[in-house]
Structure formats: C-alpha cells, structure tokens
N, C-alpha and C positions, 0 to 999 in steps of 0.2 A: 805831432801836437799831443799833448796829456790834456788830459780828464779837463783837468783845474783849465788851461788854456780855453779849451774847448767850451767848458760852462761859461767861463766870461765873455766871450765873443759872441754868446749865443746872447747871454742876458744884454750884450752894448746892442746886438741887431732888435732883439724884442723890445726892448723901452722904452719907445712908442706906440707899441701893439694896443689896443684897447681892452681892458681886463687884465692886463699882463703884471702880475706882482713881482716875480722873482724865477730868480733860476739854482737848486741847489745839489746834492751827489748822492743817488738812491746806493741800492746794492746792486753789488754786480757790475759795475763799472758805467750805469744808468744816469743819466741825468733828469732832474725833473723841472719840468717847468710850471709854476706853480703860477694859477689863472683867480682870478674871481669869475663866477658865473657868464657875464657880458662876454669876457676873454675865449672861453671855451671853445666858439666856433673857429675864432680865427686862429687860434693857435693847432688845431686839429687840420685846419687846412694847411697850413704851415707844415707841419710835421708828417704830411697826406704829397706833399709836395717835395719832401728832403727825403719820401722813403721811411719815415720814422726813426731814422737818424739821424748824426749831425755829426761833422770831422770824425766817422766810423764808429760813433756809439751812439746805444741806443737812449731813444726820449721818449719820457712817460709827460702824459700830462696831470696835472694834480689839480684837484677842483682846492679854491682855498677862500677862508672867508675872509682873506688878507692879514697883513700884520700892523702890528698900532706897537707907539711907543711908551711905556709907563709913563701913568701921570701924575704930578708932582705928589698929590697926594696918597701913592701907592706905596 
C-alpha cells in the first residue's frame, strides 16, 4: 500500500472521530492527522493503539484550529 492509499483510508476510518479535521503527508514518508483541540485525546489513543503507525508509516498528530472555506467577500 503507498503513502497516498494509506492516508485516505486512515482519513475514511477517522471521519467520525470527534475533533478529527483532516489527514495530510508530513516529511519523511509521515502522515499527519490533523485534530482540533476536542479531537486530540481520541486521536492519541488511536495512534496509542496502532503503535503510532498505520499501513507501516508513521502518524504525527497535529493540533489545528481547522480549515474554513473563503468567503464570498474575500
């Protein structure tokens, strides 16, 4: 399984997670998953429970204050 395989499978299992924004490709062959504050514990247990891996790479967690999408008047 690649990188890319691996991060989307991880973000289709997470997104339901509570706090869970996104999942995206740090350095180093890294994935990160990217929480809001709420998210934090359960994704630390999460990744507390897979070893801190997932399909043999490693996953960072990333505190994030989410993403919003430009608004009409930007």
């Amino acid at each position: 399984m690649s990188i890319i395989e691996a991060k989307r499978k991880l973000g289709q299992e997470l997104r339901s997670t509570v706090g869970f924004v996104g999942v995206g490709l740090g350095e180093n062959s890294e994935i990160r998953v990217y929480v809001i504050e709420e998210g934090v514990e359960a994704a630390q247990i999460l990744l507390n429970d897979w070893g801190g891996t997932y399909e043999g790479f490693p996953v960072k967690v990333v505190l994030s204050s989410g993403f919003s999408s430009p608004t009409k008047d930007s």
